[in-house]
C-alpha positions as CSV (number, residue, x, y, z in Angstrom):
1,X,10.3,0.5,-13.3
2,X,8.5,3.4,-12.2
3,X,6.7,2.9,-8.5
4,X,4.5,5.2,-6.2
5,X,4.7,4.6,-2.0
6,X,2.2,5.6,-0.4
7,X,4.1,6.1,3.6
8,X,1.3,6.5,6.6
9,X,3.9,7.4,9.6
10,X,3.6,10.6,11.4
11,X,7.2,10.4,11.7
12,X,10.8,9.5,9.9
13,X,12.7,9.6,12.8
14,X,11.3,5.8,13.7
15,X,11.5,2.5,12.3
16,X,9.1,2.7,9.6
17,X,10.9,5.4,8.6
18,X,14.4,4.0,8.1
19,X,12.5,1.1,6.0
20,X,11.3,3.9,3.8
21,X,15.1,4.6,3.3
22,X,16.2,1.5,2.9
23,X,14.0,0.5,0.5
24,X,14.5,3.7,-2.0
25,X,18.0,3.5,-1.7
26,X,17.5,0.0,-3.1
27,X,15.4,1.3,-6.1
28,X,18.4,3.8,-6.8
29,X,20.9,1.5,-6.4
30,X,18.8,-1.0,-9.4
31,X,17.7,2.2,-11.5
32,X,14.0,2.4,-10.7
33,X,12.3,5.3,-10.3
34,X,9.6,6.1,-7.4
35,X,7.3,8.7,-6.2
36,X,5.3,9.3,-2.6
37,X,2.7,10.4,-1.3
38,X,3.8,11.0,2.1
39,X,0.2,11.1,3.7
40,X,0.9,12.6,6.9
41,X,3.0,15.3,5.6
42,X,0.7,16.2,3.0
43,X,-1.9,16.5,5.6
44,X,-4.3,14.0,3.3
45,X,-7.7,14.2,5.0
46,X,-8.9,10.3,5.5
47,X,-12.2,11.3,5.8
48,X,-14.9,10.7,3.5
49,X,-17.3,13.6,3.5
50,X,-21.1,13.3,3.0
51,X,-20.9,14.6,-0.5
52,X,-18.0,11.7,-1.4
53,X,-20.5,9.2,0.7
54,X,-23.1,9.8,-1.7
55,X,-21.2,9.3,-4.9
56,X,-19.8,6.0,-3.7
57,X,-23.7,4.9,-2.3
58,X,-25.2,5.7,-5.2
59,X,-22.8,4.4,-7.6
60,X,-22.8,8.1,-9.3
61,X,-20.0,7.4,-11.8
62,X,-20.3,10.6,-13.5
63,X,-19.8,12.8,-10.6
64,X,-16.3,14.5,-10.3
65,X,-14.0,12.9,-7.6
66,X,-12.1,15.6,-5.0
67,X,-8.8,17.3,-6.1
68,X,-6.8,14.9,-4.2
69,X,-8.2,12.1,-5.0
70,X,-7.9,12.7,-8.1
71,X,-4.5,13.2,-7.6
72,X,-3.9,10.3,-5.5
73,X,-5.4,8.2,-8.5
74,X,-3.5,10.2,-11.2
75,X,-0.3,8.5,-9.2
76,X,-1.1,5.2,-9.6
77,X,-1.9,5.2,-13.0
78,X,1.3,6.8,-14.1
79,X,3.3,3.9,-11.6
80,X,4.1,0.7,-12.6
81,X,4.2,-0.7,-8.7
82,X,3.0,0.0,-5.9
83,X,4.1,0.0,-2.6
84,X,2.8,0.5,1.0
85,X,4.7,0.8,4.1
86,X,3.2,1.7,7.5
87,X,3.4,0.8,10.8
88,X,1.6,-1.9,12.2
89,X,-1.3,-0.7,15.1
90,X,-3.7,-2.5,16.1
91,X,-3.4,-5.3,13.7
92,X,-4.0,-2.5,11.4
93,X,-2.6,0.1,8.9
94,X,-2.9,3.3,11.1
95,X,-6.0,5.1,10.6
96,X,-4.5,8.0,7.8
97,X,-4.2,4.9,5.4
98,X,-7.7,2.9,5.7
99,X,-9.0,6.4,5.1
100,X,-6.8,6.5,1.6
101,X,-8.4,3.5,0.5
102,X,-11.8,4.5,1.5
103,X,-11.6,7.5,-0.4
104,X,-9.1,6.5,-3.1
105,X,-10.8,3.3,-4.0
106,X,-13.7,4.9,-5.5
107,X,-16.7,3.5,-7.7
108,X,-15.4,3.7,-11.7
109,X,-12.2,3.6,-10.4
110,X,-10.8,1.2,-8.4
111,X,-14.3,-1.4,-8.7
112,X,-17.0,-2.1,-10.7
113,X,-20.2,-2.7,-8.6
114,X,-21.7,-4.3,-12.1
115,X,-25.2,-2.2,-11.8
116,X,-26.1,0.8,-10.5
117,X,-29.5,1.0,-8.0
118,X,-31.3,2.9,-11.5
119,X,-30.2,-0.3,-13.0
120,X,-27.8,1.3,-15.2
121,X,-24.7,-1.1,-16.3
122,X,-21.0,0.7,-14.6
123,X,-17.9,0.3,-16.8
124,X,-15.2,1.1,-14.8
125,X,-11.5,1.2,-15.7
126,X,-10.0,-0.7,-13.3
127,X,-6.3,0.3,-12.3
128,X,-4.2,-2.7,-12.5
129,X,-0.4,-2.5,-11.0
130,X,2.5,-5.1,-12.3
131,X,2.9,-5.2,-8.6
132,X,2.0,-4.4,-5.2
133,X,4.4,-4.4,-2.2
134,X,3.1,-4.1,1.5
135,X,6.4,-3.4,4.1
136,X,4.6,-3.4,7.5
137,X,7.1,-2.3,10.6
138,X,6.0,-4.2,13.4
139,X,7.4,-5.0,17.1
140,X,6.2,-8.5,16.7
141,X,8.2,-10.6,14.7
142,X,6.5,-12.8,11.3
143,X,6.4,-16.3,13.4
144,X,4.7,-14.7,16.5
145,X,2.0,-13.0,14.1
146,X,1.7,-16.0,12.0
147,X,1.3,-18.4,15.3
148,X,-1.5,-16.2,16.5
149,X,-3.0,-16.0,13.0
150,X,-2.6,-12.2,12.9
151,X,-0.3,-12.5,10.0
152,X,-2.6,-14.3,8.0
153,X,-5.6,-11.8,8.9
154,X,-3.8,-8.6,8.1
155,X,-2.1,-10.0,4.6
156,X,-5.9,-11.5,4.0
157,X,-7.2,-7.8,4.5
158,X,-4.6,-6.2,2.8
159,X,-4.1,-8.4,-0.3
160,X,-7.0,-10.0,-0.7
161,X,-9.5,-7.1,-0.1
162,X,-7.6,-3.8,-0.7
163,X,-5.3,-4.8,-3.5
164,X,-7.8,-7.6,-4.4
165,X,-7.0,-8.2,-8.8
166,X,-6.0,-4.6,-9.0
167,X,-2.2,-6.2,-9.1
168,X,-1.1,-9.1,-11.5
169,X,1.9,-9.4,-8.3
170,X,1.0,-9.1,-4.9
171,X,3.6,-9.1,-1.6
172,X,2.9,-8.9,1.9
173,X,5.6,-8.2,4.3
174,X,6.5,-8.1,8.1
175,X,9.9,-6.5,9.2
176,X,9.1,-7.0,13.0
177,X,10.8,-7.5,16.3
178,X,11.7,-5.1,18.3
179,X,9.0,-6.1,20.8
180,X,10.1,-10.0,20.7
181,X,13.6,-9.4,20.5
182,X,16.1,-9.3,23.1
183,X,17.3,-5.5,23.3
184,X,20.9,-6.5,22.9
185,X,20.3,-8.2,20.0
186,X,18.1,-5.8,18.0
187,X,20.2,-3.9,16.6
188,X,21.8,-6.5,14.5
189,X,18.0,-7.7,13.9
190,X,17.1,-4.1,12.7
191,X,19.7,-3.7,10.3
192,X,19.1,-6.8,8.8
193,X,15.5,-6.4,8.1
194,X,16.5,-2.9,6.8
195,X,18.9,-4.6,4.7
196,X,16.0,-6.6,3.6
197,X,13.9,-3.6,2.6
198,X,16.9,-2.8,0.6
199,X,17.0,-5.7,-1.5
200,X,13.3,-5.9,-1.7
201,X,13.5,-2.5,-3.6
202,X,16.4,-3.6,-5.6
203,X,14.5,-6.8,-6.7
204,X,11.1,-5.3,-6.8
205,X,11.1,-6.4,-10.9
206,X,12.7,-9.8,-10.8
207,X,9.3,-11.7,-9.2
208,X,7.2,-10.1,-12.0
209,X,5.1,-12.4,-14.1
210,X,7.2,-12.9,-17.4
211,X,6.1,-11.3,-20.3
212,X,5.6,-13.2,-23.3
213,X,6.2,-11.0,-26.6
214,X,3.5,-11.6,-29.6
């Protein structure tokens, strides 16, 4: 299987980092292949300019997107999953990602807002992953997000709105802790969420939708 990350961390020296590790060494270890767009390190601008605004307002399908979102689109075409992992602020992605899918999602692309304002019928091609994987590093654990219903907000946001039907296989996860867990025992709670990321990338076929042959 051939998946594209997309990584929003300033840093690999951190948590989110080491889950980035852990989870690519599990797609070596099962074969896959995988690609990333490493958005702080490429210095990918999460602005939308006025020129981009206007495309996207006016549903202007036959204007040329930017370079690099062009090439930020060319990537997920060519992938077969994909996969986000981030930090979480804020009950958030940090600020470099939202900007991706502002920019990224664009009209003809990623949705189809059915008519234009001249009336004018869109066709877009809609990209469509086998799967999408959200790794969120967080210092709360999954219970103490889910019990204040931030879980459920951020995988609603995430999921449902961003990745919305553009995946037949959707996947939202919390490897969280470090803020809820007593610092003795963190350690032993790291590695096994990072083993987790591990196995997450070694399985990242096996929950796929069968396929039936015709």
């Amino acid at each position: 299987m051939r998946v594209h990350i997309v990584y929003a961390h300033p840093s690999h020296e951190c948590f989110t980092g080491a889950i980035l590790s852990a989870f690519t060494a599990g797609l070596d270890d099962a074969g896959h292949t995988h690609t990333v767009s490493d958005l702080y390190a490429m210095g990918f601008d999460p602005l939308l300019n006025l020129d981009e605004y206007r495309r996207e307002s006016t549903y202007a399908v036959d204007l040329p997107v930017p370079g690099d979102v062009a090439a930020e689109q060319t990537k997920l075409d060519t992938a077969d999953a994909w996969v986000f992992i981030y930090p979480v602020w804020w009950t958030d992605c940090p600020a470099i990602l939202k900007g991706w899918f502002d920019r990224v999602w664009t009209v003809g692309y990623a949705y189809d807002p059915g008519h234009t304002k001249a009336g004018r019928h869109v066709a877009a091609s809609q990209p469509v992953a086998q799967k999408a994987l959200v790794l969120c590093a967080a210092g709360h654990t999954e219970d103490e997000l889910r019990a204040t219903g931030l879980y459920q907000a951020m995988e609603a946001v995430m999921l449902g709105d961003r990745i919305g039907t553009r995946a037949t296989s959707k996947e939202f996860v919390v490897l969280g802790g470090s803020a809820d867990v007593d610092p003795e025992a963190w350690p032993a709670q790291r590695q096994a969420l990072l083993d987790k990321a591990g196995q997450l990338g070694q399985d990242i076929a096996k929950t796929l939708p069968a396929v039936v042959e015709i």
